[in-house]
LOTOR-481530 format. One record per atom (N, C-alpha, C): residue number from 1; residue in three letters; atom name; x, y, z. Coordinates in steps of 0.02 Angstrom, whole numbers, padded with zeros to 5 digits, m for minus. Layout:
N
+-----+------+------+--------+--------+--------+
| pos | code | site |      x |      y |      z |
+-----+------+------+--------+--------+--------+
| NUM |  ala |   CA |      X |      Y |      Z |
...
+-----+------+------+--------+--------+--------+
This chain:
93
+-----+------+------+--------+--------+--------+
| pos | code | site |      x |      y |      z |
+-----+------+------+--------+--------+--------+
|   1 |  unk |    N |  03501 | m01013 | m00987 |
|   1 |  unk |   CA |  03501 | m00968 | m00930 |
|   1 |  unk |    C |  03504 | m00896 | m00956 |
|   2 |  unk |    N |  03457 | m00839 | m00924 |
|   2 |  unk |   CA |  03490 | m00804 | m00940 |
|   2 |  unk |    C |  03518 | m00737 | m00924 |
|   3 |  unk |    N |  03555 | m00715 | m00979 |
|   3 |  unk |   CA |  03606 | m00642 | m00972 |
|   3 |  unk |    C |  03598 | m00611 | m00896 |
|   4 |  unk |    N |  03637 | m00600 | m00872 |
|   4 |  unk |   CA |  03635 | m00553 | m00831 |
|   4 |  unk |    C |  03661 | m00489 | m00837 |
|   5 |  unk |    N |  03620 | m00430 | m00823 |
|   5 |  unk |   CA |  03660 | m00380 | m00860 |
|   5 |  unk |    C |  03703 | m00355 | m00788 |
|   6 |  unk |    N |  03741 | m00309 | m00811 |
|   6 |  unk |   CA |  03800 | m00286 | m00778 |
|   6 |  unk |    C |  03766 | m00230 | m00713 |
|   7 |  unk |    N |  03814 | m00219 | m00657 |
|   7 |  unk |   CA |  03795 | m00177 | m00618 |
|   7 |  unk |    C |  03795 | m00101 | m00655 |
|   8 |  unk |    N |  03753 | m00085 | m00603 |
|   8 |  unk |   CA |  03767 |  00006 | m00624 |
|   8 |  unk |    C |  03824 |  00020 | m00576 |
|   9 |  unk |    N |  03834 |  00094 | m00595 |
|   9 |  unk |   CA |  03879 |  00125 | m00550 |
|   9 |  unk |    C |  03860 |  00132 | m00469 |
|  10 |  unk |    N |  03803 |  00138 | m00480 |
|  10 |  unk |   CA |  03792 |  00151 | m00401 |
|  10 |  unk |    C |  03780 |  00100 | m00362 |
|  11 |  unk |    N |  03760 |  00021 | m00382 |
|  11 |  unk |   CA |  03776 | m00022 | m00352 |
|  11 |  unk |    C |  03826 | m00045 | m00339 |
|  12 |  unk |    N |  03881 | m00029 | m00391 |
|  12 |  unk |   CA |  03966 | m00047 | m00387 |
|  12 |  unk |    C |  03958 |  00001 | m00322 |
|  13 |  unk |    N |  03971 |  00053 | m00325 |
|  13 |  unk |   CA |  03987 |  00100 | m00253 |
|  13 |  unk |    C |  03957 |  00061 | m00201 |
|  14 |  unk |    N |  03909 |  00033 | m00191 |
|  14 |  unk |   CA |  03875 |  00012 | m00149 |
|  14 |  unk |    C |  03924 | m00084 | m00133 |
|  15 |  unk |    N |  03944 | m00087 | m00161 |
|  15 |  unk |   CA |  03987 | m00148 | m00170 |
|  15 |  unk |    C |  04057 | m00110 | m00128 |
|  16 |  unk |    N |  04065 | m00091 | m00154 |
|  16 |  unk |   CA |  04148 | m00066 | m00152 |
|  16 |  unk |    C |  04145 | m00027 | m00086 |
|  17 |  unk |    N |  04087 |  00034 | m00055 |
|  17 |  unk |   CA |  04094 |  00015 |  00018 |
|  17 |  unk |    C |  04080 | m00040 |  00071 |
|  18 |  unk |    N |  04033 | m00069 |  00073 |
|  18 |  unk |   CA |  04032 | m00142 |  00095 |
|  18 |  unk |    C |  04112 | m00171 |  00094 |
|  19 |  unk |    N |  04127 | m00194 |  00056 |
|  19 |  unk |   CA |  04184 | m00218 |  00027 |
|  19 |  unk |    C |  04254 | m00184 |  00064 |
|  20 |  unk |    N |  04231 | m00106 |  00075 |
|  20 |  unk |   CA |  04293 | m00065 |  00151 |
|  20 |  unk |    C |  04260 | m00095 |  00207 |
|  21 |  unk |    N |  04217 | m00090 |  00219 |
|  21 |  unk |   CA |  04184 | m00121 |  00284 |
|  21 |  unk |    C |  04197 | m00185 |  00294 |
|  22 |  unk |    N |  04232 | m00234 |  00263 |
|  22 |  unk |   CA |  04213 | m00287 |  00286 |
|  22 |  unk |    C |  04289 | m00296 |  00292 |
|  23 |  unk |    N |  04314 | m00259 |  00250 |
|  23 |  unk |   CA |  04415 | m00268 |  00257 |
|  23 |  unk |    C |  04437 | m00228 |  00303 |
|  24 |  unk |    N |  04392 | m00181 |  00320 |
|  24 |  unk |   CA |  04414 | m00146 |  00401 |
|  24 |  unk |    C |  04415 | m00195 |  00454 |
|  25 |  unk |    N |  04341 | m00227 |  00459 |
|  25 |  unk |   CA |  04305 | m00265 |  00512 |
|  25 |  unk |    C |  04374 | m00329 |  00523 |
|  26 |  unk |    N |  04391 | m00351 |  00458 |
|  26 |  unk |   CA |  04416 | m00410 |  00441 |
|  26 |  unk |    C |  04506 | m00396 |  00485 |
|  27 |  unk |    N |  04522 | m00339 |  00453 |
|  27 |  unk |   CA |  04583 | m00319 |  00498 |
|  27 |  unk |    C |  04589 | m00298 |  00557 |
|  28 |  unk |    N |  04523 | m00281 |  00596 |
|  28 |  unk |   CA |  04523 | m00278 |  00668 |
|  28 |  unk |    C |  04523 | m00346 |  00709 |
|  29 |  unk |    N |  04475 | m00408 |  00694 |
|  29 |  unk |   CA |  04469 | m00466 |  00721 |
|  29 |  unk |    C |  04539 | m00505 |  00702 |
|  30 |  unk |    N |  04564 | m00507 |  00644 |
|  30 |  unk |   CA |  04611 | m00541 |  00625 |
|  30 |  unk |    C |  04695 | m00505 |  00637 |
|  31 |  unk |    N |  04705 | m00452 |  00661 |
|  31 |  unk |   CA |  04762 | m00429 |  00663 |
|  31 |  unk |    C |  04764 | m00368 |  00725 |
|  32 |  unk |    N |  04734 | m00333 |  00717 |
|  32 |  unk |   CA |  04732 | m00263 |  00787 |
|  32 |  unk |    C |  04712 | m00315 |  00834 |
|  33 |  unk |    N |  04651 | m00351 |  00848 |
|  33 |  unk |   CA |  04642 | m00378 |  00918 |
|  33 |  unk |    C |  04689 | m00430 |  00929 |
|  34 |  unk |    N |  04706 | m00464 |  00905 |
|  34 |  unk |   CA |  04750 | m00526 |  00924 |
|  34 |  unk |    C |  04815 | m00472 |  00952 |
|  35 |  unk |    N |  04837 | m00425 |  00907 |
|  35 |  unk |   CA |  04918 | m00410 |  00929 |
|  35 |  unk |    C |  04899 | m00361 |  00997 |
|  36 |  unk |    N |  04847 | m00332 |  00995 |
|  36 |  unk |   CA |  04837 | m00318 |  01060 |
|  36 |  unk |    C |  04804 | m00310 |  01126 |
|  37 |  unk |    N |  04803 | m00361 |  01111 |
|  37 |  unk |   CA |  04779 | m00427 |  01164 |
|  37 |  unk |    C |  04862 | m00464 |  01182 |
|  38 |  unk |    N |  04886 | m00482 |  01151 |
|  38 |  unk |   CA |  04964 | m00509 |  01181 |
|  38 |  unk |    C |  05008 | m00462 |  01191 |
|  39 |  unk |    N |  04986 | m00393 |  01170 |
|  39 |  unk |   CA |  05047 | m00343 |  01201 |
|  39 |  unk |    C |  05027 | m00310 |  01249 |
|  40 |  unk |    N |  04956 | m00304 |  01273 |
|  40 |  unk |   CA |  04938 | m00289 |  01338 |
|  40 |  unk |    C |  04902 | m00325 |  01394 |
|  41 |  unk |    N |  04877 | m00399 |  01362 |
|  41 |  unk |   CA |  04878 | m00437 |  01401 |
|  41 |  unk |    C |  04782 | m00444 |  01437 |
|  42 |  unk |    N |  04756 | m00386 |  01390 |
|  42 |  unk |   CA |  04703 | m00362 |  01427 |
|  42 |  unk |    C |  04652 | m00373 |  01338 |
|  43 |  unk |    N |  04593 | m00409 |  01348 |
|  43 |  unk |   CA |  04530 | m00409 |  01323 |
|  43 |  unk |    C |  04519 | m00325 |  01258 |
|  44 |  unk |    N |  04530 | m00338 |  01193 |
|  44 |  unk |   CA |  04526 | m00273 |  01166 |
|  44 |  unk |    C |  04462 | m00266 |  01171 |
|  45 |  unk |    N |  04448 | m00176 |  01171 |
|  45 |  unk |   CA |  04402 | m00147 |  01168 |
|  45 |  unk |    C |  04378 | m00149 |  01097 |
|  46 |  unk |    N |  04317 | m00168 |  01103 |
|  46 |  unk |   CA |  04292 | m00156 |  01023 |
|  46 |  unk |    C |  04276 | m00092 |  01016 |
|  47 |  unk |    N |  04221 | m00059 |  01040 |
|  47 |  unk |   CA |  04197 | m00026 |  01041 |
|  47 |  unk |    C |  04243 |  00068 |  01048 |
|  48 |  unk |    N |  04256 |  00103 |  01008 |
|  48 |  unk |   CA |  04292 |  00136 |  01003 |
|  48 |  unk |    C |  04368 |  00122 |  00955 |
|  49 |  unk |    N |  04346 |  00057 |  00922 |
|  49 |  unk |   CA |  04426 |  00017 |  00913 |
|  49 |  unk |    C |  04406 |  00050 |  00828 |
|  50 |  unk |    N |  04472 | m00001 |  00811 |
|  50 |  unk |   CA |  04489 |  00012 |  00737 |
|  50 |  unk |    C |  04423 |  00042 |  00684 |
|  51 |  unk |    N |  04375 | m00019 |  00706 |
|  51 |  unk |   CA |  04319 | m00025 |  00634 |
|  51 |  unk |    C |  04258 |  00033 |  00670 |
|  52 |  unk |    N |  04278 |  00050 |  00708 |
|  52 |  unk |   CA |  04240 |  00115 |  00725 |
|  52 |  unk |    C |  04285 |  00180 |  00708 |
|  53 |  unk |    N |  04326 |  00180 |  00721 |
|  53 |  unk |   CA |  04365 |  00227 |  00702 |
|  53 |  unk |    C |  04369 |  00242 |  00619 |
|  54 |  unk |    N |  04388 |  00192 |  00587 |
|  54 |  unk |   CA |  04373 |  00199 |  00510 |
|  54 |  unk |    C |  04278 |  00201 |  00486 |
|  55 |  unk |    N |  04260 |  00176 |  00516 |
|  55 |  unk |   CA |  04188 |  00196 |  00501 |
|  55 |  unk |    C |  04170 |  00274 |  00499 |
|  56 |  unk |    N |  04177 |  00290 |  00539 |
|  56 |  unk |   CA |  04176 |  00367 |  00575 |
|  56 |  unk |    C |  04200 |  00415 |  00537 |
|  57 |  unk |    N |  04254 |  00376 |  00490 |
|  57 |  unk |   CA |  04307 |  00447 |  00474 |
|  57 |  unk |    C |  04264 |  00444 |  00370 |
|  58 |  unk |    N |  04214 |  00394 |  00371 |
|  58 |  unk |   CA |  04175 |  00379 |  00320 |
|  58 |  unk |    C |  04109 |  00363 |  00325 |
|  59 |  unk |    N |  04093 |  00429 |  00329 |
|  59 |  unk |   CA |  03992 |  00420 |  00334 |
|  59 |  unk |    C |  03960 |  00359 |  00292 |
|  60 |  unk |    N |  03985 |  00375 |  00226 |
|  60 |  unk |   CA |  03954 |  00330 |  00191 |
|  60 |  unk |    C |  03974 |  00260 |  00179 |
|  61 |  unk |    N |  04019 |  00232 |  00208 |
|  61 |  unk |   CA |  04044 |  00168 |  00215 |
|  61 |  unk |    C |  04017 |  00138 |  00281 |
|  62 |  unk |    N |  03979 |  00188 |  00344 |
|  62 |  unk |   CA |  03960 |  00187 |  00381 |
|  62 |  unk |    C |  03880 |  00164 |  00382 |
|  63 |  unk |    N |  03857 |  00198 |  00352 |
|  63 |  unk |   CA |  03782 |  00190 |  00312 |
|  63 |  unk |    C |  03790 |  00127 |  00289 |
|  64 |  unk |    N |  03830 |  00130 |  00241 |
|  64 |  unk |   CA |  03807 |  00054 |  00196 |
|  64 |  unk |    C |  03814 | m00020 |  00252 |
|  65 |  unk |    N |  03867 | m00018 |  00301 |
|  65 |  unk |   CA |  03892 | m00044 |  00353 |
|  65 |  unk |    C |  03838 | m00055 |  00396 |
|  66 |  unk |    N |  03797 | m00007 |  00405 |
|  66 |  unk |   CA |  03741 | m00027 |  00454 |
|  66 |  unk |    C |  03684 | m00059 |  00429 |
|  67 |  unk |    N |  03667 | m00032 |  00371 |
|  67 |  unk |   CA |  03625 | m00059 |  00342 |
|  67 |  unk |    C |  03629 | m00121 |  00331 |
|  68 |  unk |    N |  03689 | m00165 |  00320 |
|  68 |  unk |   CA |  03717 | m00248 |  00291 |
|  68 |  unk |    C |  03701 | m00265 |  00371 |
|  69 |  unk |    N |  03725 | m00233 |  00430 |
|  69 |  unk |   CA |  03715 | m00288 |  00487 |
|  69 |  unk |    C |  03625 | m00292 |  00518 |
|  70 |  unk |    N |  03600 | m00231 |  00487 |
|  70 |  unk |   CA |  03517 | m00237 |  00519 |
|  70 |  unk |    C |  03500 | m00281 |  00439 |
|  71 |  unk |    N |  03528 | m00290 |  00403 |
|  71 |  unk |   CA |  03494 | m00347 |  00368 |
|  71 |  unk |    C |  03531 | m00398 |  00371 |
|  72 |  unk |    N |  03572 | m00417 |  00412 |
|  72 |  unk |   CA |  03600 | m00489 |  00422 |
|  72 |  unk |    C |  03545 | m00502 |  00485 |
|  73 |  unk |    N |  03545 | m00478 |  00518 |
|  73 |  unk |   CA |  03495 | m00476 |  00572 |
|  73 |  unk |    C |  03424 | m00498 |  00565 |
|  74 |  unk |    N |  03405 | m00473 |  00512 |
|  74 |  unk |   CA |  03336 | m00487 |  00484 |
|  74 |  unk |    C |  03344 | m00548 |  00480 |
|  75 |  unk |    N |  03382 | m00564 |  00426 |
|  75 |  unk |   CA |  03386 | m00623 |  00375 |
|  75 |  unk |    C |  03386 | m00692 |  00434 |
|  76 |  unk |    N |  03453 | m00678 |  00470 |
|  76 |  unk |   CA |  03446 | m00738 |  00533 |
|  76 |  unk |    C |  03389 | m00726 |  00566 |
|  77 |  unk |    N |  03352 | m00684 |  00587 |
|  77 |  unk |   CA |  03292 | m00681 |  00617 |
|  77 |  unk |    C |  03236 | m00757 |  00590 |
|  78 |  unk |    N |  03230 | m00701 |  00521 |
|  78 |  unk |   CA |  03193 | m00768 |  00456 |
|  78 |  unk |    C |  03216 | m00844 |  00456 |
|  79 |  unk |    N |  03291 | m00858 |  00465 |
|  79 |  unk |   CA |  03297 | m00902 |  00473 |
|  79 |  unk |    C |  03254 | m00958 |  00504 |
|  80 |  unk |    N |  03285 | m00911 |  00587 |
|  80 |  unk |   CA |  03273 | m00976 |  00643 |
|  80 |  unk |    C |  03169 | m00981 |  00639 |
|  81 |  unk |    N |  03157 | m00906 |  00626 |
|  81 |  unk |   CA |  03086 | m00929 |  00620 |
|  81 |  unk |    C |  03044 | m00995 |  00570 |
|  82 |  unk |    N |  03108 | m00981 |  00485 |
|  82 |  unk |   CA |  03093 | m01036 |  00455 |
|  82 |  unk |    C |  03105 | m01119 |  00480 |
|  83 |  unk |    N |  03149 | m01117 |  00513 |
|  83 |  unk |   CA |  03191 | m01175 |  00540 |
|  83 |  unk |    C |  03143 | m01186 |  00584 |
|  84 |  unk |    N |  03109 | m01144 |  00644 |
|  84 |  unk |   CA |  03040 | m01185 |  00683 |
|  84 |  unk |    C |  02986 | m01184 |  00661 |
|  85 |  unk |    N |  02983 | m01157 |  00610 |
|  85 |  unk |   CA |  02895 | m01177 |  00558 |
|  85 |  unk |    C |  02927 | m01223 |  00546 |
|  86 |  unk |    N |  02958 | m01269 |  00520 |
|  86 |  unk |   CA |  02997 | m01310 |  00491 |
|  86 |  unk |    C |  02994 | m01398 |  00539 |
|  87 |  unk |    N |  03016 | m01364 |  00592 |
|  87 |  unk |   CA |  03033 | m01402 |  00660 |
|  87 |  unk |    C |  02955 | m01448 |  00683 |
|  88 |  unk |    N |  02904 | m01391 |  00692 |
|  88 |  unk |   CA |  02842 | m01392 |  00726 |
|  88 |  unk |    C |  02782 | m01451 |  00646 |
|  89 |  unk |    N |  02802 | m01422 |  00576 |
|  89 |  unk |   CA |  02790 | m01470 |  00528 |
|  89 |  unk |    C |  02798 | m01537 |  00540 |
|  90 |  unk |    N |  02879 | m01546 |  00543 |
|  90 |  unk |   CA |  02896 | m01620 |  00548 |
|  90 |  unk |    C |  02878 | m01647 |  00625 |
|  91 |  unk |    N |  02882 | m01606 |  00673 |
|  91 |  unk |   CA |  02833 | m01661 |  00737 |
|  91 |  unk |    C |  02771 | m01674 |  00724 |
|  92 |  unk |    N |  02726 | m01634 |  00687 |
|  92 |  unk |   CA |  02647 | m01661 |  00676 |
|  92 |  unk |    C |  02641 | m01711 |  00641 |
|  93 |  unk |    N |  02711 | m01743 |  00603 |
|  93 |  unk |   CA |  02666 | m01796 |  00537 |
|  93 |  unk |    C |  02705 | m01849 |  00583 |
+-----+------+------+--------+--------+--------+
């Protein structure tokens, strides 16, 4: 197999915001919404909430952030399209 060489710096950066983005995201669903949601009893607002708020206060963790969900987007897009080329194959034979 072989070598893989090492990241550069600017893909590390590119790692390492992703990597805030997803431990922001991760501490809003898993800890801000749950606790408040049982201390007020009422549906949290996402929108304006934690992982917007830290996004905001970081352009560039913001950027990289958008960019990962319009290409998760893509990617499932590709999916389901592969999955019914896929589908429409196996009914013809």
């Amino acid at each position: 197999m072989a070598k893989t060489k090492p990241y550069t710096a600017g893909e590390k950066r590119v790692f390492h915001k992703l990597a805030l983005a997803l431990v922001a995201a991760d501490i809003e669903s898993q800890v801000i919404k749950p606790h408040t949601e049982k201390e007020t009893g009422k549906p949290y607002q996402k929108k304006g909430g934690y992982l917007d708020v830290y996004l905001n206060s970081d352009p560039t963790v913001k950027r990289a952030w958008k960019t990962l969900q319009k290409e998760v987007q893509k990617i499932r897009s590709d999916y389901v399209k592969y999955a019914e080329a896929e589908k429409n194959d196996e009914s013809r034979t």
